[in-house]
C-alpha positions in Angstrom: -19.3 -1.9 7.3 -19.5 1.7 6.8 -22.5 3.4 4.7 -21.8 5.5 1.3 -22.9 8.7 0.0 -25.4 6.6 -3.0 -26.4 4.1 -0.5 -26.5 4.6 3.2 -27.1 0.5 4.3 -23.4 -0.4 2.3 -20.6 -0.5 4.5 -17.0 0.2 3.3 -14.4 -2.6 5.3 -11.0 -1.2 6.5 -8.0 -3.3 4.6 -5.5 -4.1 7.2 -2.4 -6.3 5.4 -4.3 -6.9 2.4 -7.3 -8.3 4.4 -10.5 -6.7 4.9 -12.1 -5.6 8.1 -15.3 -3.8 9.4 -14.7 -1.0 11.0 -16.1 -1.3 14.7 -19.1 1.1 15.4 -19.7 3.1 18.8 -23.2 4.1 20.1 -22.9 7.1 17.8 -22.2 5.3 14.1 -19.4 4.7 12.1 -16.0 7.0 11.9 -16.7 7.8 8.5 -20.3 9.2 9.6 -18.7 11.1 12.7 -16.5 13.1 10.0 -19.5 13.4 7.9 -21.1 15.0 10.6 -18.3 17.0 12.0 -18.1 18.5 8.2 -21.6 19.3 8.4 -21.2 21.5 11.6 -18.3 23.3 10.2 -19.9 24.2 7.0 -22.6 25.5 9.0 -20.7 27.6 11.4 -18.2 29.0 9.1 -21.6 30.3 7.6 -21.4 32.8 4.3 -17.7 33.8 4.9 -15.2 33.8 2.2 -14.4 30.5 0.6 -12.1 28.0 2.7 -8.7 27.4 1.4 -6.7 24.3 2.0 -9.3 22.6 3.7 -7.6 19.2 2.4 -4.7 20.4 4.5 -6.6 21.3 7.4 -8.7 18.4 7.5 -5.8 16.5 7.8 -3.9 17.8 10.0 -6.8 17.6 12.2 -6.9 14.1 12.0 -3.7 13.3 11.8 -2.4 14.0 14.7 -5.1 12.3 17.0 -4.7 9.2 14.6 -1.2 9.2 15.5 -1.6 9.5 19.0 -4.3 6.9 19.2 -2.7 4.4 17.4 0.5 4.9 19.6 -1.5 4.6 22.8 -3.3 1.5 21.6 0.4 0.1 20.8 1.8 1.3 23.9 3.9 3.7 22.0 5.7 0.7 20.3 6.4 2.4 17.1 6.8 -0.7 14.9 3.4 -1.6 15.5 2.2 1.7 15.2 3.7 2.0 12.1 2.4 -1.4 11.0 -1.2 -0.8 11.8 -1.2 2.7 10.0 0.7 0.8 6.8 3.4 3.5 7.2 7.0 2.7 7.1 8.5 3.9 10.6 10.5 6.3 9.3 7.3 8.6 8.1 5.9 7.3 11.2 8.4 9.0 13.0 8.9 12.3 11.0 4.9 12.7 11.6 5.4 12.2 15.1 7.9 14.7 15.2 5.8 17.3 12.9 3.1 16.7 15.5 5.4 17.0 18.5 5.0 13.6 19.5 8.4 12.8 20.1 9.9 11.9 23.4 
């Protein structure tokens, strides 16, 4: 399970097809306090500069596009499953792999 912002020993479980799942933890801690982390350092080394804008945006196109890839890897590149595991219909699977330039 993954920790919250009130309490740091709750986990949150990943819902795959309506069923819940912990997420798996590395050596490092849980996804959700790598982009806590990763969030930190970028606060810290944009410094006192003007205020972000779109940082929703940019976050997630960040993300996205590593997600995408990872997942199709982990698939094979078998779409349908890809597109399962992300609880995406293939369609917006596919016009996200194509904004990404991840189309053959």
């Amino acid at each position: 399970m993954k920790k919250d912002s009130q309490n740091n020993d709750r986990n949150y479980p990943l819902v795959i097809a309506g069923e819940h799942h912990n997420a798996p933890e590395d050596n490092n801690g849980s996804l959700r306090q790598a982009v806590e982390r990763a969030m930190e350092k970028y606060f810290e080394d944009l410094g006192n500069e003007d205020l972000v804008r779109n940082l929703y945006d940019v976050v997630l196109s960040e993300v996205e596009a590593p997600l995408l890839q990872a997942v199709l890897k982990n698939t094979a590149g078998n779409q349908s499953k890809a597109s399962t595991m992300l609880g995406l219909n293939r369609g917006t699977l596919r016009k996200k792999m194509k904004q990404y330039g991840l189309l053959d």
